[in-house]
C-alpha positions in Angstrom: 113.0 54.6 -207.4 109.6 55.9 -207.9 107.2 55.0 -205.2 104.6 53.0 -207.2 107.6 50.5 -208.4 109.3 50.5 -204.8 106.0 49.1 -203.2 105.3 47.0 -206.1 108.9 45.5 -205.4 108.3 45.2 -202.1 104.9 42.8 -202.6 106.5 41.0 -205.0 109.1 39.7 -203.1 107.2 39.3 -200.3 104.8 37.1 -202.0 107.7 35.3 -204.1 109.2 34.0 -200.9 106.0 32.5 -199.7 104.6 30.8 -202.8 107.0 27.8 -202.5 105.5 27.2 -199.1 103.9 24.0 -198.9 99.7 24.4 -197.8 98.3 23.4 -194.2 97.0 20.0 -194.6 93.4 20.1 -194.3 92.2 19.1 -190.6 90.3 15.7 -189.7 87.2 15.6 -187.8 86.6 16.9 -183.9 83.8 16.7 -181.8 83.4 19.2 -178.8 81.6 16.8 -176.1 79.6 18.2 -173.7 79.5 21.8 -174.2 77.1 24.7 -173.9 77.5 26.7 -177.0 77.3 30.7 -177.0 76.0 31.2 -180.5 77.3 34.9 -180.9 73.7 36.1 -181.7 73.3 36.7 -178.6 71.0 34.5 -177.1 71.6 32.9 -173.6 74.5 29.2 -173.0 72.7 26.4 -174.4 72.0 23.3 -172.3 75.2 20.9 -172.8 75.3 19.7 -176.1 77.8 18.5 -178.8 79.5 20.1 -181.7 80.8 18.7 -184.9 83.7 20.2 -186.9 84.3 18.7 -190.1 87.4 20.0 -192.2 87.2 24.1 -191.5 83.2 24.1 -190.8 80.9 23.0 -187.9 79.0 20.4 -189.7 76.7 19.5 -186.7 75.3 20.6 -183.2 73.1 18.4 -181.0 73.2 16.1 -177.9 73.1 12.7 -180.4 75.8 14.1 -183.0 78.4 11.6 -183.2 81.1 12.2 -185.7 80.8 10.0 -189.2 83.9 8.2 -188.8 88.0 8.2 -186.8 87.8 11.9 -184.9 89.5 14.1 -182.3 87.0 14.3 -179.3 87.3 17.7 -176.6 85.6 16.8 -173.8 84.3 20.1 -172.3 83.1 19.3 -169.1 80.2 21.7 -169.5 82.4 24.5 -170.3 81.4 27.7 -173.2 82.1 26.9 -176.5 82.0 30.4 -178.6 82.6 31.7 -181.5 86.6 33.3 -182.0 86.6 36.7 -181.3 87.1 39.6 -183.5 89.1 42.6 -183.7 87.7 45.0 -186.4 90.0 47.5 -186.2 94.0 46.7 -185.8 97.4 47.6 -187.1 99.4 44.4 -186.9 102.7 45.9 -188.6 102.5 49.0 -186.6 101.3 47.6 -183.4 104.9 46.5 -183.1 106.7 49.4 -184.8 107.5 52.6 -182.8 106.3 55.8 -184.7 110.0 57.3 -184.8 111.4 53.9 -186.1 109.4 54.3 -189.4 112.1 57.1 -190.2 115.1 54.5 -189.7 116.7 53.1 -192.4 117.8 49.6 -190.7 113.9 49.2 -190.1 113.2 46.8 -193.7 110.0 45.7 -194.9 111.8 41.9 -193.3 112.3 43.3 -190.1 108.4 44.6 -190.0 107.3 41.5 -191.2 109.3 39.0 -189.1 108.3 41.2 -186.2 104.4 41.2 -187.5 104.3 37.7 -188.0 105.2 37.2 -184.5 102.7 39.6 -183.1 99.9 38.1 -185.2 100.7 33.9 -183.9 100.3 36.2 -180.4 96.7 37.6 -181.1 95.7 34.1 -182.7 96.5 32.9 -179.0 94.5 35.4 -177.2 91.3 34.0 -179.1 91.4 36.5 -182.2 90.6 34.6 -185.0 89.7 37.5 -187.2 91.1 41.2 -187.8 90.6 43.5 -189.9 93.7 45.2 -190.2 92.6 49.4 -190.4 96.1 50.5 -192.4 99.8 49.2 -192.9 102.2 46.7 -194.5 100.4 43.4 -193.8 99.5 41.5 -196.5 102.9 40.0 -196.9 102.2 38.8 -193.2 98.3 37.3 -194.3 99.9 35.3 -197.3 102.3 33.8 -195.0 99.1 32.8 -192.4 97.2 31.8 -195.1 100.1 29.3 -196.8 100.6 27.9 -193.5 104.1 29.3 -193.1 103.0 31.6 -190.4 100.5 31.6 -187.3 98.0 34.1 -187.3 94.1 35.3 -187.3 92.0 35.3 -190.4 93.1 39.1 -191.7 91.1 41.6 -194.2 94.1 43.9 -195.3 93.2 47.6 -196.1 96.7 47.8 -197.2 98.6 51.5 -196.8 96.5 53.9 -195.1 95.3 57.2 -198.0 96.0 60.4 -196.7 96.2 63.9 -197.7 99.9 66.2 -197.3 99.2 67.3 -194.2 96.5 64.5 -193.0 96.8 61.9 -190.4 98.8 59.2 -192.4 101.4 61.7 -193.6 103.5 60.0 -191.2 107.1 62.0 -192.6 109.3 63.3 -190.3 110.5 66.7 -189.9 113.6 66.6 -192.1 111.9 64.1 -194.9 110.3 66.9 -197.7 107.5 66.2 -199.9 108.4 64.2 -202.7 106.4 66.0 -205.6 108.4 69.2 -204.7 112.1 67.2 -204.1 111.2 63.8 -205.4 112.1 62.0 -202.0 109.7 59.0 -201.6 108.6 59.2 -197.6 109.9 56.2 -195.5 106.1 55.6 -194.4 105.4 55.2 -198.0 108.6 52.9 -199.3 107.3 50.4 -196.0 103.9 50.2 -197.1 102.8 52.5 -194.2 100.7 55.0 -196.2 100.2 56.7 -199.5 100.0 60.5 -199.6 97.8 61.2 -202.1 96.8 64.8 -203.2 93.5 65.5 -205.8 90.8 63.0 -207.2 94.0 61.4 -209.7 96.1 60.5 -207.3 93.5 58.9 -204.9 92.1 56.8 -207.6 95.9 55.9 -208.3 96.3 54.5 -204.4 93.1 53.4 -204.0 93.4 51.2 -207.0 97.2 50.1 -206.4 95.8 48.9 -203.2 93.5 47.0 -204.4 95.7 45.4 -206.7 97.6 44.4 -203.8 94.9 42.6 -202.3 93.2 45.3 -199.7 89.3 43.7 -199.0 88.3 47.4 -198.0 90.1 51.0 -197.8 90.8 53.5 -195.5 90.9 57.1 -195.9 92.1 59.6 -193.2 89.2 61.7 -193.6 89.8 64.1 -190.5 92.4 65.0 -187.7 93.7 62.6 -185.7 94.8 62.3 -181.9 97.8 60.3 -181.7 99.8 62.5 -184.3 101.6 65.9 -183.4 101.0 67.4 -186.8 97.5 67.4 -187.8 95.0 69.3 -185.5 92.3 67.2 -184.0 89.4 69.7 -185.6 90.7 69.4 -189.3 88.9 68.1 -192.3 90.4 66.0 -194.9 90.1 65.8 -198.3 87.7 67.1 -200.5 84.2 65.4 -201.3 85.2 65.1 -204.7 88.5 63.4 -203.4 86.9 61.1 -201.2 84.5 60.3 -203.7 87.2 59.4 -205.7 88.3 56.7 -203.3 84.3 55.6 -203.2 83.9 55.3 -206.9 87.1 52.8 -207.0 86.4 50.7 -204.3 82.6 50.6 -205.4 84.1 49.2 -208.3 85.8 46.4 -207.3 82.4 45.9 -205.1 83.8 46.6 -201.7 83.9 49.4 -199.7 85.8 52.5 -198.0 86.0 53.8 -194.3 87.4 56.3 -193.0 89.1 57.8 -189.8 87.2 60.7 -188.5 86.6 62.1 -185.2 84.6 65.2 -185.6 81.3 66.4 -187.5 82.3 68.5 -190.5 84.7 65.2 -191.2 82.0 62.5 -190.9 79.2 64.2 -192.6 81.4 65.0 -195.1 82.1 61.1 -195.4 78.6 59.9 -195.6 78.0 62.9 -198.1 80.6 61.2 -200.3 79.2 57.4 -200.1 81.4 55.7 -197.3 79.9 52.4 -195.8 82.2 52.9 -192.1 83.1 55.7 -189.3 86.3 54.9 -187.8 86.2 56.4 -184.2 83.7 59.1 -184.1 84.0 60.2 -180.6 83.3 63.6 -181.0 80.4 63.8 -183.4 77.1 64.7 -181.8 73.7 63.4 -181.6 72.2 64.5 -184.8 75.2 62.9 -186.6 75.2 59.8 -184.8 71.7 59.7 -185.8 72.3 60.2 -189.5 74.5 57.1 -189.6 71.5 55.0 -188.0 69.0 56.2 -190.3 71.3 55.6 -193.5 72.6 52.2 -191.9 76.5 53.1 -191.9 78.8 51.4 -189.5 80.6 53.0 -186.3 83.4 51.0 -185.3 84.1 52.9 -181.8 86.9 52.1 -179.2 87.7 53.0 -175.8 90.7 54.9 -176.1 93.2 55.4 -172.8 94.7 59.0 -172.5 98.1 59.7 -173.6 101.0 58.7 -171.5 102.2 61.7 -169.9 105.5 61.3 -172.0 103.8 62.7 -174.9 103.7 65.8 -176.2 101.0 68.1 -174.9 99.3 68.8 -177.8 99.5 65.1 -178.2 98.0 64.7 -174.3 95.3 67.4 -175.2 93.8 66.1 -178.5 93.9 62.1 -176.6 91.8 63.3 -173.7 89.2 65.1 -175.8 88.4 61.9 -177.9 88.7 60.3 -174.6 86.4 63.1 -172.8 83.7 62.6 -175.9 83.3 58.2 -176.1 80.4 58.1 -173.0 78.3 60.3 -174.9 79.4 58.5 -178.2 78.2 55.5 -176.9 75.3 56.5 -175.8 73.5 58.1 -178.7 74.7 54.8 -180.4 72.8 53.0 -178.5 69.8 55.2 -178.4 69.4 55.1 -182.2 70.5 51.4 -182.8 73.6 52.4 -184.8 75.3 49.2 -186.1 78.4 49.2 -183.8 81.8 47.1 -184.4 84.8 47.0 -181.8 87.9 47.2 -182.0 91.5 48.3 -180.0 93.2 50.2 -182.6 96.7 49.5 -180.9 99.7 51.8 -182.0 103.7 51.7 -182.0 103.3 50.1 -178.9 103.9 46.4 -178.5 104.0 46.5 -174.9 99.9 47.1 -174.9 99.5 44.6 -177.2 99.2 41.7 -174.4 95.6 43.9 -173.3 94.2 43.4 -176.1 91.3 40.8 -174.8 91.1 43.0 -171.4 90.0 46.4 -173.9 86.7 44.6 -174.2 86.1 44.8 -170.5 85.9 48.4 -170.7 82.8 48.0 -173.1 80.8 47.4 -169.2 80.3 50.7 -169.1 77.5 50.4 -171.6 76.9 46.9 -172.1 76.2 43.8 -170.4 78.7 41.1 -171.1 76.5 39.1 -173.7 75.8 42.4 -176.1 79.7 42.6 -175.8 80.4 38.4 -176.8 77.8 39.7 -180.0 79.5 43.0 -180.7 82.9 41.3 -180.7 82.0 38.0 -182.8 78.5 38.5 -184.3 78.5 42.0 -185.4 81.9 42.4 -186.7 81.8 39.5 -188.4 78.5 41.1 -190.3 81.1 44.2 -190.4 83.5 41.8 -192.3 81.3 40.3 -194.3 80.7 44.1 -196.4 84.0 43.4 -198.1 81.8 41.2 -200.7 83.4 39.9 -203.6 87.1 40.7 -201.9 85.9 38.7 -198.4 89.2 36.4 -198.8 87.7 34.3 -196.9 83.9 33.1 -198.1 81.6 31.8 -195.1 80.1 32.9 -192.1 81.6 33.4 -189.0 81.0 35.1 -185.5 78.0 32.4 -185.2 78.3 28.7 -183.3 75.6 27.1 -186.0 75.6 24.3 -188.5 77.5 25.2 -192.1 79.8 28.4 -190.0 83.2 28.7 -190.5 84.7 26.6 -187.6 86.7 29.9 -185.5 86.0 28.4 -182.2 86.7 29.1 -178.1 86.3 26.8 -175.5 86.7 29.2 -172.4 86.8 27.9 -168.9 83.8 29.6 -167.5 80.8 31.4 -168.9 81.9 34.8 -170.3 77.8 35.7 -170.4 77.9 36.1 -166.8 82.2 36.8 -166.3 83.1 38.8 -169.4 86.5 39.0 -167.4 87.1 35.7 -168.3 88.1 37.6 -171.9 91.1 39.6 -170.1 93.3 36.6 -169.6 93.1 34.3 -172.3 96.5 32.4 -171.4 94.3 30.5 -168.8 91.0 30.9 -169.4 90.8 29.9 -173.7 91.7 26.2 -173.4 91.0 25.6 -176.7 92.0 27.7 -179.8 90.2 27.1 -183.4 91.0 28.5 -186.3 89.4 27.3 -189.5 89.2 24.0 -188.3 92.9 23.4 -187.0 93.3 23.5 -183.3 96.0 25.9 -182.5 95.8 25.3 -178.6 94.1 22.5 -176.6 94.7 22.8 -172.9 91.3 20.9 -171.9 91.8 18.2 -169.5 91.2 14.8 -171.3 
């Protein structure tokens, strides 16, 4: 079956076994009582106030707010109310999904899903209430949270990661051949995984089919990666004509592509050819870093861990130079006011998936625990927001303020002083808000 009509397939029935779901009924009114808000902007806890959720937006704040009519009170005692936090840069599929699995056959786009869906109702209750998922087979899973059938964060799809033969998402393995030489479609790209895409044709092609699917941004793999045994970490990939390409489409439908890149030659290249975001970036240097400040191009950074000694050593090597290169990274970021996102970029690993609040702890190294709260909620949400026209969903968020989406956290401390608090969400997030609907309430009445 040709591979544009296998993933079409694949959608389709996804989406056909969802759209007999019935929708979440909209959510009555709840007050927050005695709370001091964290308004993601970054200023300093409020003095106790109230907080007014109407349907899925905060319609009030203030110490006389009552609500208009029957409501759900949360008494907060004098606890943080914050905005949800957001991870800009995950794989929900994949984070669940060991890399070798791909390659088996009894691993079906239900089995990634069922597995996905499960994984995402998990990040919802560790306070995510936003993603934006950087490359993989998730939209069936963000129809499904968005119909109510399953449990999850708000999620902006980039749909199958575009790579080059050769690049970072041609995820084949050893014995599976290229299909324009043998006409074998790659297991990667029947799941949704990633398209390989050679020349300005075909990457108009995936970009495009993407967006058809519903992707609010694209990712290209525009350089080597670390994580991957094939691809060397220095590489460049693509062309500037070929990731122009990908520009020019996305541009089109009035959103925008980033792209993974580590090194110089790859992210100059990038900006060269029009892309709005700089996945990772670790090893670029000052001057570049500086370029992307001065032409106002997001770098979503992480704090990557080594590779676990079980991995291969070229594997081990590449991991410890990108770690080796994030201080410095960081730094120049901050020198030159780059606008920064987060995010933890988890992989074929579900058992790291659980550390996913206690990543953002690592950020201490450069920041104090209130520029992290606005990195996390605030500024990705901004990061979000570039999508435009294909935003699926229209509103402001990161932000505690009157007409904001209502994503809220009502956290048993004050993360401004403890950003700890963030590292263990099962006790410390008693309340859980998501578009209105309160997914956890643990408060004491």
């Amino acid at each position: 079956m040709p591979l544009k009509i296998a993933l079409a397939a694949l959608v389709l029935l996804a989406s056909a076994s969802l759209t007999a779901q019935p929708a979440a009924p909209q959510p009555a009114e709840t007050l927050f009582r005695n709370v001091r808000v964290f308004d993601g902007a970054g200023g300093p806890l409020s003095a106790p106030t109230n907080v007014l959720v109407r349907g899925n937006i905060i319609a009030a704040i203030g110490a006389d707010v009552r609500p208009g009519g029957a409501a759900k009170t949360i008494d907060g005692k004098g606890r943080t109310l914050m905005p949800g936090l957001i991870d800009n840069h995950v794989h929900i599929p994949l984070s669940v999904v060991g890399q070798a699995e791909i390659a088996d056959p009894a691993l079906t786009p239900a089995v990634v899903e069922a597995r996905g869906a499960k994984e995402a109702e998990a990040m919802l209750m560790r306070g995510f209430t936003a993603v934006r998922d950087m490359g993989g087979p998730v939209i069936p899973i963000k129809l499904g949270i968005d119909k109510g059938v399953y449990k999850g964060p708000r999620i902006w799809p980039s749909g199958a990661m575009i790579s080059q033969t050769s690049g970072h998402g041609d995820s084949r393995m050893p014995q599976e051949r290229s299909r324009h030489f043998f006409g074998e479609v790659s297991r990667g790209e029947l799941l949704g995984v990633n398209y390989i895409a050679d020349g300005r044709d075909e990457v108009l092609r995936a970009t495009r089919e993407n967006l058809r699917d519903g992707a609010s941004q694209i990712k290209v793999m525009a350089g080597g990666g670390a994580a991957t045994a094939y691809d060397p970490l220095d590489t460049s990939q693509y062309t500037l004509d070929e990731i122009k390409a990908a520009v020019e489409a996305a541009d089109d439908w009035n959103t925008y592509v980033t792209v993974h890149a580590y090194n110089v030659r790859s992210v100059r290249r990038a900006i060269d050819a029009g892309v709005k975001c700089i996945e990772h970036g670790q090893l670029l240097d000052e001057a570049t870093i500086k370029l992307l400040a001065d032409k106002g191009i997001w770098l979503s950074l992480q704090v990557l861990d080594p590779a676990p000694a079980a991995a291969p050593e070229n594997v081990r090597v590449k991991k410890q130079q990108v770690v080796d290169g994030t201080d410095a990274a960081y730094k120049w970021a901050r020198k030159y006011n780059v606008k920064l996102a987060w995010g933890t970029d988890f992989l074929f690993n579900a058992a790291q998936n659980v550390n996913q609040g206690r990543d953002m702890t690592k950020l201490t190294r450069w920041f104090t625990p209130t520029e992290i709260l606005k990195m996390v909620t605030h500024d990705n949400a901004e990061l979000l927001a570039l999508s435009g026209p294909r935003n699926p969903y229209p509103g402001k968020l990161g932000v505690v303020e009157a007409g904001a989406l209502a994503d809220l956290l009502l956290v048993d401390g004050d993360p401004t002083r403890d950003i700890s608090l963030v590292a263990n969400p099962a006790r410390n997030f008693l309340v859980i808000m998501k578009d209105g609907h309160v997914f956890k309430n643990s408060a004491v009445p």
